[in-house]
MDAnalysis code that builds the backbone (N, CA, C; Angstrom):
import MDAnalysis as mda
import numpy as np

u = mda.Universe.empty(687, n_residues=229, atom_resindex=np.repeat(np.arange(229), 3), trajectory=True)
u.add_TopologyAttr("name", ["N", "CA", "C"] * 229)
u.add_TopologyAttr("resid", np.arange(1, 230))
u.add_TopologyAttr("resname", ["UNK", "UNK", "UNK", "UNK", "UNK", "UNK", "UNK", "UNK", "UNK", "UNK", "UNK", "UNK", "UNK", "UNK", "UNK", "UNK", "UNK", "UNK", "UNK", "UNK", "UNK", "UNK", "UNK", "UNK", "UNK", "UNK", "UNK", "UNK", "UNK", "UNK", "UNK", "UNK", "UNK", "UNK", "UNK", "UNK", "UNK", "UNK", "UNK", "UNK", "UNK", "UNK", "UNK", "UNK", "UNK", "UNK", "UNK", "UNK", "UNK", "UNK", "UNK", "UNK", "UNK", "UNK", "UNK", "UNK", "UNK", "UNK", "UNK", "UNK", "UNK", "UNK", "UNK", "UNK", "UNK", "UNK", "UNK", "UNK", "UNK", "UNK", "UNK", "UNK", "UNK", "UNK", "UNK", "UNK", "UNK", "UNK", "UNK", "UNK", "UNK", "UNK", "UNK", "UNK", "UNK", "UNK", "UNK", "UNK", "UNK", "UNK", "UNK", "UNK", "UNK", "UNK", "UNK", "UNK", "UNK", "UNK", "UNK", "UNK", "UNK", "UNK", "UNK", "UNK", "UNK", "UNK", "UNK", "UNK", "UNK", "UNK", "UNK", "UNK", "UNK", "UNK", "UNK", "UNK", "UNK", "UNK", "UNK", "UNK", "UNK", "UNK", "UNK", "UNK", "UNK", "UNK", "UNK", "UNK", "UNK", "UNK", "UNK", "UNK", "UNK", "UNK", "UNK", "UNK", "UNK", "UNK", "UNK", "UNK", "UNK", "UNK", "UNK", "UNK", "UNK", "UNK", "UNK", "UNK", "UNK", "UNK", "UNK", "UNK", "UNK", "UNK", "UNK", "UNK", "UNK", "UNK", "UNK", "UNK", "UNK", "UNK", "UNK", "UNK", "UNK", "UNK", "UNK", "UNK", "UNK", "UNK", "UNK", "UNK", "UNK", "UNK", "UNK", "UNK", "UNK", "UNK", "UNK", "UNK", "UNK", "UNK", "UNK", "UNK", "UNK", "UNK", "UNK", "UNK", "UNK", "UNK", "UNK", "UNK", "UNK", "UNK", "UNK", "UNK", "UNK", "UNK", "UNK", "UNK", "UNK", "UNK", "UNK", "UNK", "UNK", "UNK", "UNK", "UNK", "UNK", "UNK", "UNK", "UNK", "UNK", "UNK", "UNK", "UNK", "UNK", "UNK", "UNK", "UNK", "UNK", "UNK", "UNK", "UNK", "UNK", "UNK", "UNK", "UNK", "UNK"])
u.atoms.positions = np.array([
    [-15.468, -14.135, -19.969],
    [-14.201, -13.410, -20.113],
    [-13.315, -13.726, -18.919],
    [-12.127, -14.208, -19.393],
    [-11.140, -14.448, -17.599],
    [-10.722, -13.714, -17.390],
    [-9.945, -13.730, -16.361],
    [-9.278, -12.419, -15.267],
    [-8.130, -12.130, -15.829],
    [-7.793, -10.834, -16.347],
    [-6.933, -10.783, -16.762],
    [-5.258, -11.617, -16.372],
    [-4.244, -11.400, -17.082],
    [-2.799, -11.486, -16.147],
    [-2.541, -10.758, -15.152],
    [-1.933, -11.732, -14.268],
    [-1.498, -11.192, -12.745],
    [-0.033, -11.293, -12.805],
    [0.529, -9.746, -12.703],
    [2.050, -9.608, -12.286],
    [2.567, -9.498, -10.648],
    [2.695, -10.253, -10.010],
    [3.806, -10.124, -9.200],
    [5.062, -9.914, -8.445],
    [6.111, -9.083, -8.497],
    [7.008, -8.941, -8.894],
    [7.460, -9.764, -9.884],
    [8.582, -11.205, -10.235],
    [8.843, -11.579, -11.215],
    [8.349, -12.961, -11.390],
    [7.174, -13.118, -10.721],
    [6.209, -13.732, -10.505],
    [5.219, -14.167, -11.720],
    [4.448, -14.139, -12.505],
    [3.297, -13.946, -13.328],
    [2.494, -15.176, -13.252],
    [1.081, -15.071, -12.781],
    [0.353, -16.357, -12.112],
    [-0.094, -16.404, -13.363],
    [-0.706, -18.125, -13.623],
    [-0.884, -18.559, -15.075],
    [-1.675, -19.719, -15.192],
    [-2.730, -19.947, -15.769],
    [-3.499, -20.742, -15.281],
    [-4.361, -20.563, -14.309],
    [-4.584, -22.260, -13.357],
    [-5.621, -21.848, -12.359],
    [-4.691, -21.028, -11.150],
    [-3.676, -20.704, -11.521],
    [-3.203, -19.561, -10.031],
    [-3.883, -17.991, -10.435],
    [-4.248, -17.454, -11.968],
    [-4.798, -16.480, -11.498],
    [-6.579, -16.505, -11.042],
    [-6.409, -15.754, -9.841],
    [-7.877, -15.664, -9.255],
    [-8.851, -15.456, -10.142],
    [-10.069, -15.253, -9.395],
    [-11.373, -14.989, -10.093],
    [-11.584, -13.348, -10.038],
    [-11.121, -12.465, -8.968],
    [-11.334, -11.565, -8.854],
    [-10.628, -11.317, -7.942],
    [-9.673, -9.964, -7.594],
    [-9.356, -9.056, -6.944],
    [-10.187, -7.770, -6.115],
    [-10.148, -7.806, -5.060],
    [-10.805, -6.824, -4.362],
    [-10.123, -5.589, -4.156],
    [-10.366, -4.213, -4.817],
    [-9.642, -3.110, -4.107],
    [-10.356, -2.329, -3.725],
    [-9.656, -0.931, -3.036],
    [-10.373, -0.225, -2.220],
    [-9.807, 0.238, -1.422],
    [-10.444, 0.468, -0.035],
    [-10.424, 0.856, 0.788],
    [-11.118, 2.212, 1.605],
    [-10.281, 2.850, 2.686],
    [-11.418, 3.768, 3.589],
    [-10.467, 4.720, 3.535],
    [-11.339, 5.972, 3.964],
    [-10.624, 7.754, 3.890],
    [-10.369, 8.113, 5.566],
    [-9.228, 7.843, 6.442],
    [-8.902, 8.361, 7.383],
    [-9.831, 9.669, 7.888],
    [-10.484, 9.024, 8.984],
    [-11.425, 10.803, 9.059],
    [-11.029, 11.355, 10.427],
    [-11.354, 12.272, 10.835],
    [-11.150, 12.629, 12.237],
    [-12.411, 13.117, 12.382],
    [-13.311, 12.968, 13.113],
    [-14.875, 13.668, 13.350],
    [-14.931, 14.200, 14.936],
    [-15.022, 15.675, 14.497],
    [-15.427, 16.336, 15.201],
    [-16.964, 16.180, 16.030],
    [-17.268, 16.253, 16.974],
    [-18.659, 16.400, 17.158],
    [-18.992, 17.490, 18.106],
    [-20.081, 18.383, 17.870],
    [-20.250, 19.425, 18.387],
    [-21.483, 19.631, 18.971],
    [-22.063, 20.066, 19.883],
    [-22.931, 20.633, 20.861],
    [-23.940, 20.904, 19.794],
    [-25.624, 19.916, 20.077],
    [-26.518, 20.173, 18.949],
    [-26.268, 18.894, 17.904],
    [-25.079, 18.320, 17.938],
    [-25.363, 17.413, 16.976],
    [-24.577, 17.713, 15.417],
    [-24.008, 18.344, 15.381],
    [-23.469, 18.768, 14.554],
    [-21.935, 18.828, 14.688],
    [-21.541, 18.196, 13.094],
    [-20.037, 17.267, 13.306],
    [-19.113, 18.310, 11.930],
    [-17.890, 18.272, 12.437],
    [-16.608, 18.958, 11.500],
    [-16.011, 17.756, 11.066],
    [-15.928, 17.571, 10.016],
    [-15.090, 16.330, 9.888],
    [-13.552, 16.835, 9.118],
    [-12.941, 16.088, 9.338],
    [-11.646, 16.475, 8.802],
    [-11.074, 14.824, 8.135],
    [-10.637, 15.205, 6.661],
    [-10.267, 14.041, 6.050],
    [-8.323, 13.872, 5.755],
    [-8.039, 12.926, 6.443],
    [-7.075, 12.524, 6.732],
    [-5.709, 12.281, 5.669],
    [-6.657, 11.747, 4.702],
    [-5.894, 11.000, 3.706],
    [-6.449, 9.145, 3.040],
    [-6.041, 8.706, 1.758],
    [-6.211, 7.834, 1.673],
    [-5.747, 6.740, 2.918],
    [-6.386, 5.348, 3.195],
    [-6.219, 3.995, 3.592],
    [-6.396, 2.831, 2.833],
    [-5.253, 2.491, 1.702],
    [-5.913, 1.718, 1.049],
    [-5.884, 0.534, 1.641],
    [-6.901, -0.454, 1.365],
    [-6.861, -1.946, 2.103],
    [-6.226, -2.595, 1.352],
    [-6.045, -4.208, 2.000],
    [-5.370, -4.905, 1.307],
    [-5.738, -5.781, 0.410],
    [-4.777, -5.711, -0.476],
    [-5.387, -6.882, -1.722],
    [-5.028, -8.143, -1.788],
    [-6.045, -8.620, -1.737],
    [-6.414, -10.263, -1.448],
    [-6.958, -11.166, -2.426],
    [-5.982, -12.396, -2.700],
    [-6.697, -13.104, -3.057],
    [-6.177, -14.933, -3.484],
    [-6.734, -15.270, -4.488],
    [-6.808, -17.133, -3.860],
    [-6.531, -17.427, -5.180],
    [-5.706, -18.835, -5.219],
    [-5.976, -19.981, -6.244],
    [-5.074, -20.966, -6.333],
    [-4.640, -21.605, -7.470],
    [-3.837, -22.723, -7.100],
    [-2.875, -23.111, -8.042],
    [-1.913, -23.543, -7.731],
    [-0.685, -23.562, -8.217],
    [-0.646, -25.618, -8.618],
    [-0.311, -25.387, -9.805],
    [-0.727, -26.589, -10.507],
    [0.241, -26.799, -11.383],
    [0.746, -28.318, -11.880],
    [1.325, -28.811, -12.563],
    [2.917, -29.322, -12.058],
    [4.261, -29.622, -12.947],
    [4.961, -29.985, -12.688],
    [5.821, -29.029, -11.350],
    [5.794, -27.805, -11.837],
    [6.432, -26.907, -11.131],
    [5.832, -26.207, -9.970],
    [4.353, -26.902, -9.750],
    [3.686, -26.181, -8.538],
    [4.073, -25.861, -7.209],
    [5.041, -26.583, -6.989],
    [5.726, -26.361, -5.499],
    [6.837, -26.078, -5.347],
    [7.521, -25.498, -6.993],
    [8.543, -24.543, -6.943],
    [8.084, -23.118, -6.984],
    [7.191, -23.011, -7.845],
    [6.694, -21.676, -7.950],
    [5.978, -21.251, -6.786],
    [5.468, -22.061, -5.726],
    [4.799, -22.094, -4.369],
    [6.109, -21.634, -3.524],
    [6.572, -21.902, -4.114],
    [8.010, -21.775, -2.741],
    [9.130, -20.527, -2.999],
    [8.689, -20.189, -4.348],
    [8.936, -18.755, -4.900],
    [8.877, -17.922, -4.290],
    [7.197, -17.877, -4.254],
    [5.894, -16.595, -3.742],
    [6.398, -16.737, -2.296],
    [6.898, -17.476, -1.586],
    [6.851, -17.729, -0.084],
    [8.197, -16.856, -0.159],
    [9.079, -17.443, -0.821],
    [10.611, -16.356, -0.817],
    [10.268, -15.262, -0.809],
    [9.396, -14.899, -1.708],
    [9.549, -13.466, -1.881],
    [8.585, -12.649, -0.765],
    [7.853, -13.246, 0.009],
    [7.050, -12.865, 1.106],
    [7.986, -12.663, 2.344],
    [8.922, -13.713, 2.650],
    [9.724, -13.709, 3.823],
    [11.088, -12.505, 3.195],
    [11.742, -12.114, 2.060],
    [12.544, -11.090, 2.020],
    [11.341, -9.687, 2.504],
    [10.151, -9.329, 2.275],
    [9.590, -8.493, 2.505],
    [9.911, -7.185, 1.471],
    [9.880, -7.479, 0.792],
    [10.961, -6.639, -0.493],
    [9.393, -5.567, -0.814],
    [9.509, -4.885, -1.333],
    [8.513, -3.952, -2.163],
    [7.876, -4.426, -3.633],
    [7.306, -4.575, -4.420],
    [7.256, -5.538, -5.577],
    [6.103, -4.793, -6.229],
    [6.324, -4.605, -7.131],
    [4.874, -4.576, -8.100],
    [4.037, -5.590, -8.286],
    [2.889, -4.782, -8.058],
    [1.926, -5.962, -8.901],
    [1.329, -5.142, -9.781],
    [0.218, -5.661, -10.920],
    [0.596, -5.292, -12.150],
    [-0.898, -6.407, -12.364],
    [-2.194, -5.880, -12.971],
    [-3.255, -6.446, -13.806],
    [-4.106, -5.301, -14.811],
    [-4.350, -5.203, -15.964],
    [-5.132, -4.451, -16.279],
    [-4.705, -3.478, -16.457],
    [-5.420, -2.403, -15.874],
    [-4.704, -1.073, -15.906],
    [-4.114, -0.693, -14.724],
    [-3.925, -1.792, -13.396],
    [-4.073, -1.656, -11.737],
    [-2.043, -1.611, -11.923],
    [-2.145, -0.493, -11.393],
    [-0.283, -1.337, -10.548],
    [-0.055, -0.463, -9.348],
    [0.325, -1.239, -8.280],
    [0.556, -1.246, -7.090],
    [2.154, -1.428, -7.129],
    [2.243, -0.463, -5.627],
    [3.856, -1.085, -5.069],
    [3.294, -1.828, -3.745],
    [3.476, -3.272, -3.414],
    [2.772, -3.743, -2.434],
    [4.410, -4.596, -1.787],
    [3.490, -5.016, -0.476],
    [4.646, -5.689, 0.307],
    [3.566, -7.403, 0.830],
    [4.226, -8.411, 0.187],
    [3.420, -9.642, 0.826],
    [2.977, -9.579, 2.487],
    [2.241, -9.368, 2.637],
    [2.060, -9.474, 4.146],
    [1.698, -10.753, 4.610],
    [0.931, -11.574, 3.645],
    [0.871, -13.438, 4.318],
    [0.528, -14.243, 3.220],
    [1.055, -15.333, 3.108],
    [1.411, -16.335, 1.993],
    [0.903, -17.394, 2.464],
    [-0.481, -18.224, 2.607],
    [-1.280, -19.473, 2.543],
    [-0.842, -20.258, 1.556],
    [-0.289, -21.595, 1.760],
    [-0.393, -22.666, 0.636],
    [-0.576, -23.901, 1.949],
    [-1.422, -24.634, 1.278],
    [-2.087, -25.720, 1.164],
    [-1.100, -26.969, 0.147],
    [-0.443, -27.802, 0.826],
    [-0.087, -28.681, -0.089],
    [-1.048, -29.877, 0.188],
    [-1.174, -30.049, -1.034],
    [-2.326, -31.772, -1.336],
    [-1.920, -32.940, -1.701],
    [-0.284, -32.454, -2.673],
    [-0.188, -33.494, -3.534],
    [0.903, -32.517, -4.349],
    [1.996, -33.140, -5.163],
    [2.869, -32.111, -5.922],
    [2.252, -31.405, -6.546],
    [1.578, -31.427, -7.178],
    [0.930, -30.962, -8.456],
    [-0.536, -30.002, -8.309],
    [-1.021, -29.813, -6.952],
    [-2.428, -29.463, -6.793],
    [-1.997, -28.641, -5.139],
    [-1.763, -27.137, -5.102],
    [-1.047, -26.289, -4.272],
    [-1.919, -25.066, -3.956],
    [-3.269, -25.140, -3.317],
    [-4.224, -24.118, -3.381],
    [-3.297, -23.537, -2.271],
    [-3.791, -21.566, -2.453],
    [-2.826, -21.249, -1.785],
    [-3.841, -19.675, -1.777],
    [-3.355, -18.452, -0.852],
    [-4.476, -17.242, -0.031],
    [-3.080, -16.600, -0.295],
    [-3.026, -15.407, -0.995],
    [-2.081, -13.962, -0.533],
    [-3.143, -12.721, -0.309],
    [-2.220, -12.333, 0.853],
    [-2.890, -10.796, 1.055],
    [-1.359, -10.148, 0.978],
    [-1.287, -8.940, 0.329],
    [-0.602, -8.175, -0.301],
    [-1.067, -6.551, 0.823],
    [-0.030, -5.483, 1.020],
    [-0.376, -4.211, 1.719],
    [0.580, -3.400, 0.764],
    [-0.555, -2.606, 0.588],
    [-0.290, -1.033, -0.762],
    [0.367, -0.388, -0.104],
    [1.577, -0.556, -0.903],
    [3.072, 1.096, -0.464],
    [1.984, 2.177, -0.881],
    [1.909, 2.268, -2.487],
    [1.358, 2.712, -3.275],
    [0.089, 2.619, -4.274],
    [-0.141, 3.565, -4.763],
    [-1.554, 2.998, -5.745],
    [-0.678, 3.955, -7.125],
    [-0.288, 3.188, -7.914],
    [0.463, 3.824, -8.953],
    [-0.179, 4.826, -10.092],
    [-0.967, 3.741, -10.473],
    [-1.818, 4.214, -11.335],
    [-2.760, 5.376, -11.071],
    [-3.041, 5.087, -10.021],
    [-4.125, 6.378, -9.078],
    [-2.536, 7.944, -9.510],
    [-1.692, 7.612, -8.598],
    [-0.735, 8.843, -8.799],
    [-0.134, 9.278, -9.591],
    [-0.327, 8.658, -11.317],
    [0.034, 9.273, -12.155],
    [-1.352, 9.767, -12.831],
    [-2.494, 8.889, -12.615],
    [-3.529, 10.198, -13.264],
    [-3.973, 11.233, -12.186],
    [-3.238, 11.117, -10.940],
    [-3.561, 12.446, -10.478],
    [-2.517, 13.809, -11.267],
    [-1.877, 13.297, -11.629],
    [-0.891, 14.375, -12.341],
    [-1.741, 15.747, -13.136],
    [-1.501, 17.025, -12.981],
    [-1.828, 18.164, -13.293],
    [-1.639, 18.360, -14.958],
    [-1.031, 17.801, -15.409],
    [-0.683, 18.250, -16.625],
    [-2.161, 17.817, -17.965],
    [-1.898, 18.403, -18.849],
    [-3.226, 18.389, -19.405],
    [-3.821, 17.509, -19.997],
    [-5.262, 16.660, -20.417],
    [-5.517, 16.132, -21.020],
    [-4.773, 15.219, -21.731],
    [-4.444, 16.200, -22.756],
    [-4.143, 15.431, -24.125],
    [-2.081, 15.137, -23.858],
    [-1.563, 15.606, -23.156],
    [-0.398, 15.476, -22.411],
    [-0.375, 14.190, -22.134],
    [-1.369, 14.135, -20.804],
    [-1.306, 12.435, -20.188],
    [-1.702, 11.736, -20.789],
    [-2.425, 11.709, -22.328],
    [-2.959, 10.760, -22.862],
    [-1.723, 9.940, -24.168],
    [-1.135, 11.357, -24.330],
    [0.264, 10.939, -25.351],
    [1.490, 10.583, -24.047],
    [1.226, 10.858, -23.112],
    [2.464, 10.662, -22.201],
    [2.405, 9.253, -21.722],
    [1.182, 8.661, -21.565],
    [0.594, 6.929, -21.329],
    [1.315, 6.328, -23.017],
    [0.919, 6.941, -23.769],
    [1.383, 5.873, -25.050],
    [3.138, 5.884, -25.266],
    [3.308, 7.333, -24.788],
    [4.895, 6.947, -24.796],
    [5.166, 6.076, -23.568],
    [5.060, 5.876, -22.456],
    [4.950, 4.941, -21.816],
    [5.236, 3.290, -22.317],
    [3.876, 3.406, -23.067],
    [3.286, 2.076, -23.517],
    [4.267, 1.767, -24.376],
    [5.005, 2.604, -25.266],
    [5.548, 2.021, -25.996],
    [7.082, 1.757, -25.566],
    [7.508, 2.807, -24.102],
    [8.666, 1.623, -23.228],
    [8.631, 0.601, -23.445],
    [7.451, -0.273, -23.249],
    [7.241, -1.585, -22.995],
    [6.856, -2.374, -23.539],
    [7.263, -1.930, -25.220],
    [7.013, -2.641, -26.318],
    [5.908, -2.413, -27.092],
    [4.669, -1.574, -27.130],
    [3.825, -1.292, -27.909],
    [4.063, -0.510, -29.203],
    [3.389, -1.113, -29.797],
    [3.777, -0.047, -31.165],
    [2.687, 0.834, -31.231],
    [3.337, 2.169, -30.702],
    [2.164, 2.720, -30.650],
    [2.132, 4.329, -31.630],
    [2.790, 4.011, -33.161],
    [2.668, 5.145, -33.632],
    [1.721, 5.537, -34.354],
    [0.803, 4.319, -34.878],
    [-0.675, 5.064, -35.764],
    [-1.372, 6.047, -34.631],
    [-1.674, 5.122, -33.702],
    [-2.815, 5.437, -32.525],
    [-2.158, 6.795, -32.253],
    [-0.490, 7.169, -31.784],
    [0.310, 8.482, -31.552],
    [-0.191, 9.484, -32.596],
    [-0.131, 9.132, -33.483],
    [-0.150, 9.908, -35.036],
    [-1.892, 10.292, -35.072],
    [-2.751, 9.634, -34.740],
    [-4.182, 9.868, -34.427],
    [-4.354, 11.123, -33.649],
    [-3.980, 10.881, -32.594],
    [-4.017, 11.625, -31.198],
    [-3.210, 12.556, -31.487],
    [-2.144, 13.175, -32.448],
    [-1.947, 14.264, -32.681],
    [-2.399, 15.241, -33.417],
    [-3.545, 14.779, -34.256],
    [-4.133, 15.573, -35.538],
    [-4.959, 16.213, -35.047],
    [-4.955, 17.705, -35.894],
    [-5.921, 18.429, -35.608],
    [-7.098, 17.906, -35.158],
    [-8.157, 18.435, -34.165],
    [-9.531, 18.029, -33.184],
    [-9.663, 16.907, -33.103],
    [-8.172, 16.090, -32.490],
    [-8.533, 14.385, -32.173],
    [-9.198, 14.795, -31.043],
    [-9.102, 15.668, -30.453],
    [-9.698, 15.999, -28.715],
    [-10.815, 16.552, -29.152],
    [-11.763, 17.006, -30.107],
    [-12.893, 17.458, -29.920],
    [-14.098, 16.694, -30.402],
    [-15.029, 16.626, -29.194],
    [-16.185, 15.998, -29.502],
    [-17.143, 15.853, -30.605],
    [-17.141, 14.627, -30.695],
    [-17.725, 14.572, -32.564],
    [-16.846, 14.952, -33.816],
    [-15.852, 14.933, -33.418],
    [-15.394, 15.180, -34.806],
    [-14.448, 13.534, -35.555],
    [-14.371, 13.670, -36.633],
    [-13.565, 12.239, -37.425],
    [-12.649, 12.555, -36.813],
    [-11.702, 13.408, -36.480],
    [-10.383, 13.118, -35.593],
    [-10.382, 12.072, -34.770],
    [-11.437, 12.349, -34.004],
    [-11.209, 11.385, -32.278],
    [-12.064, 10.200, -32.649],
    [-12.821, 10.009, -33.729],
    [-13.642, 8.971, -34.545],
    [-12.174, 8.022, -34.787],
    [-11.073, 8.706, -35.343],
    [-10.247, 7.289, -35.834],
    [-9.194, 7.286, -35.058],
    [-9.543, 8.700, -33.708],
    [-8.373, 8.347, -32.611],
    [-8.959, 6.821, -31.941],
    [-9.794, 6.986, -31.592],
    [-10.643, 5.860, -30.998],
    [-10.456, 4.282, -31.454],
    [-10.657, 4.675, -32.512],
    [-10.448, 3.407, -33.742],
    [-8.995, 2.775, -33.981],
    [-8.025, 3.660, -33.603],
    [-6.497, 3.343, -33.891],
    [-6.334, 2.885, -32.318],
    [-6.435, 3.886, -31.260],
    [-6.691, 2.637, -29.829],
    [-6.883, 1.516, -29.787],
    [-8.528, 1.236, -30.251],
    [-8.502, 0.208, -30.464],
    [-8.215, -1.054, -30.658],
    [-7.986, -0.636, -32.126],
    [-6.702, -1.662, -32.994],
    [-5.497, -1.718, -31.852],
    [-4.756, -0.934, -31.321],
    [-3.758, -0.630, -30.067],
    [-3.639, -1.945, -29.401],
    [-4.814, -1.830, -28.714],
    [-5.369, -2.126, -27.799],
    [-5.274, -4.004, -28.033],
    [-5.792, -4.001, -29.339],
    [-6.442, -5.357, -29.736],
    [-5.116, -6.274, -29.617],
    [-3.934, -5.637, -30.512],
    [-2.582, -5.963, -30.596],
    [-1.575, -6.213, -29.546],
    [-2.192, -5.580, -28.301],
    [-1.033, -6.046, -26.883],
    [-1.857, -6.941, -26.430],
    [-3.120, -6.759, -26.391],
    [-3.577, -8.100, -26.111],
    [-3.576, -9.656, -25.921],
    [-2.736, -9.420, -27.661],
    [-2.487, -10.665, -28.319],
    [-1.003, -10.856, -27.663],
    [-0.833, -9.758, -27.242],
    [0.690, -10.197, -27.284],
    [0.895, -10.420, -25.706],
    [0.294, -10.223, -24.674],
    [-0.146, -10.769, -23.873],
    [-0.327, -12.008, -23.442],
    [-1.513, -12.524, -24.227],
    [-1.871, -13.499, -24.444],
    [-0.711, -14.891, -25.109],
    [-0.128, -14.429, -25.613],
    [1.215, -14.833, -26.747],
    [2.474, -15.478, -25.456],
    [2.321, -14.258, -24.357],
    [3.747, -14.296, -23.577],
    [3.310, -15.047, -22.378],
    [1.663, -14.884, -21.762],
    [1.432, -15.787, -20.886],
    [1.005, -17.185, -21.167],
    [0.710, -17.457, -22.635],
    [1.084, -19.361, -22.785],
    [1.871, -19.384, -22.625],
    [3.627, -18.611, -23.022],
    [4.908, -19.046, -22.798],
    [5.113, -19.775, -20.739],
    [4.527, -19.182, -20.041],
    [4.981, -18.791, -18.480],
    [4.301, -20.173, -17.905],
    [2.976, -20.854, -18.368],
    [2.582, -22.192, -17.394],
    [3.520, -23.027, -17.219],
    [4.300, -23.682, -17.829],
    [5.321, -24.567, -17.304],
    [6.679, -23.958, -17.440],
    [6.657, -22.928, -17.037],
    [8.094, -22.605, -17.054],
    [8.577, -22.391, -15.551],
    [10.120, -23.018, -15.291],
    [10.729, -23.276, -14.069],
    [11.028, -22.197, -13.505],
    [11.084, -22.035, -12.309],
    [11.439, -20.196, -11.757],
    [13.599, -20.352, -11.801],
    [13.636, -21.261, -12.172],
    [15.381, -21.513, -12.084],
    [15.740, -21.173, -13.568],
    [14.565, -21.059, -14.842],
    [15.381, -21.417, -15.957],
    [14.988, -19.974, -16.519],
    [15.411, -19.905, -18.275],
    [15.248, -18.402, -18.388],
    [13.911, -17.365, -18.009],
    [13.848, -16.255, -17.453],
    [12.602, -15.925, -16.829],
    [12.249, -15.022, -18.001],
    [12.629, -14.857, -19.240],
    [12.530, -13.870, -20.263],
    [10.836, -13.782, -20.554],
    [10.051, -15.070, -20.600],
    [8.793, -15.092, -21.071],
    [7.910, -13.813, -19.645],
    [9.001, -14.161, -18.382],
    [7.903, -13.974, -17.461],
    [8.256, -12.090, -17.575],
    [9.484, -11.503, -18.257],
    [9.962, -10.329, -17.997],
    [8.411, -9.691, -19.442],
    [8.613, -10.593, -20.624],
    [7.406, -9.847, -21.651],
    [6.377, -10.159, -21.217],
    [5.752, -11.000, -20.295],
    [4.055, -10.615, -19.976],
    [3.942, -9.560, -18.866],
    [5.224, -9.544, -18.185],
    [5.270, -8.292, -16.923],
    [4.753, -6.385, -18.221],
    [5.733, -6.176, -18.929],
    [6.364, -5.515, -19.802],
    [4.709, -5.265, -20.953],
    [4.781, -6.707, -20.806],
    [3.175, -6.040, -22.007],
    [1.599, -5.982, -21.510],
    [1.573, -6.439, -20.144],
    [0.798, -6.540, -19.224],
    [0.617, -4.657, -18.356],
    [2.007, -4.043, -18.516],
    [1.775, -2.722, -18.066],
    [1.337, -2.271, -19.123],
    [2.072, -2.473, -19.983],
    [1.467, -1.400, -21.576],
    [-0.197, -1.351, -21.719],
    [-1.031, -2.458, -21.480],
    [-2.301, -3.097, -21.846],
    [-2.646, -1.958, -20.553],
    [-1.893, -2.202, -19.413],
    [-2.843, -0.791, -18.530],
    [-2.691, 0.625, -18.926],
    [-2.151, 0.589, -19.282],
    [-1.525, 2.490, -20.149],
    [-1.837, 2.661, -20.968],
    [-2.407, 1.717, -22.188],
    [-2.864, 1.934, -23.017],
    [-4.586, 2.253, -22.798],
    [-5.617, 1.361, -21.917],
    [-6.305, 1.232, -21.337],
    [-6.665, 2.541, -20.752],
    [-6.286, 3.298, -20.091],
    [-5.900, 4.482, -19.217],
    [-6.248, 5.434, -20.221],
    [-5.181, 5.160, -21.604],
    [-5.113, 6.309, -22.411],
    [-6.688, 6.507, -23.160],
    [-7.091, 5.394, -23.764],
    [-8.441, 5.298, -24.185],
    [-9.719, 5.710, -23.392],
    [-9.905, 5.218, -22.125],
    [-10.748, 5.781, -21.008],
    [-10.416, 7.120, -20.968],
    [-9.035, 7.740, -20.901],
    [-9.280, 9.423, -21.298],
    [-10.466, 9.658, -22.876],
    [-9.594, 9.194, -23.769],
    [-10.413, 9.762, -24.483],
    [-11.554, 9.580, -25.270],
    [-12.414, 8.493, -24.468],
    [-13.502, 8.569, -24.288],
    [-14.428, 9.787, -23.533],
    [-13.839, 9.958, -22.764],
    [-14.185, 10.872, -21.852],
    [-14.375, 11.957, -22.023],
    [-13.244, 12.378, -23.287],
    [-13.536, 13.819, -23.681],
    [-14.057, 13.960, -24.590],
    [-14.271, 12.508, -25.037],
    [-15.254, 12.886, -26.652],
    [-16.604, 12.479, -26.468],
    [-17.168, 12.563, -24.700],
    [-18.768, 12.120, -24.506],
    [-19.030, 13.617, -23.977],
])
């Protein structure tokens, strides 16, 4: 299975530029007390997320335009989304590695530093269950999903209760959801390998656009799995 699409601000790596894997994470700011006897108060600070890192190579006719892109957009220092899966970040390039070999063959290292963890701060949101789970598909369908069977599922009587055929063909209409941005995904990032960063960027605006939906939709299903185990 490959790595999913990688959004960048208006960026979208394609081919061998997207990595093998992304590392996230990071550490919880602590303050540690230590007390007489051995015994510690700790006090937790807040998130630290680390930075996200990672490698590959920029290939073909346009490799050392699109190399020289990513470098632009590192030296404005701008704020930018990135965008895989269900992951979106507000990050700032912090260092841009390229390696030139040859026009066409541009291995190249970004490390990226988290404004934000997006996704983390909208499912921290208070509001209920079945709220954030229809509030992700209206989302999703900002960004082009058609998402009214799967909507129409998730509104029927005991789609939220465990074991019942409700959440049996809520599940099932996800799914299908699911299966369909995929494609369309898939559809918008063949458009983006040889395309020039000078000429229309429309292909690179629908894999940005259906690349979030695929995480919101994603999001929405992992809820309701969750409530129907």
């Amino acid at each position: 299975m490959s790595f999913p699409a990688v959004m960048l601000g208006s960026v979208a790596f394609a081919d061998f530029e997207v990595p093998e894997s992304i590392r996230f994470g990071g550490a919880q700011k602590l303050a540690v007390h230590r007390l007489p006897g051995g015994a510690r108060v700790i006090d937790a600070m807040g998130r630290d997320d680390a930075d996200l890192t990672w490698s590959g190579f920029f290939t073909g006719a346009t490799a050392a335009d699109r190399a020289r892109l990513v470098d632009q957009m590192r030296a404005q220092g701008d704020q930018l989304a990135l965008i895989w899966d269900a992951f979106c970040y507000n990050v700032v390039i912090r260092r841009f590695d390229v390696e030139y070999r040859n026009p066409f063959w541009l291995p190249y290292r970004i490390i990226c530093t988290v404004v934000w963890d997006d996704a983390q701060e909208n499912a921290a949101t208070t509001m209920p269950l079945s709220s954030s789970i229809l509030g992700d598909l209206e989302a999703a369908a900002g960004y082009g999903a058609d998402v009214l069977q799967a909507r129409s599922a998730l509104g029927a009587a005991n789609a939220m209760s465990n074991g019942s055929n409700a959440i049996a063909i809520a599940n099932s209409s996800l799914s299908a959801l699911s299966r369909n941005v995929d494609r369309m995904v898939e559809s918008a990032g063949g458009k983006v390998g040889s395309l020039h960063p000078a000429s229309d960027i429309s292909p690179l605006a629908a894999l940005a656009k259906f690349s979030m939906a695929r995480g919101l939709i994603a999001r929405a299903a992992r809820n309701v799995s969750d409530a129907s185990s």
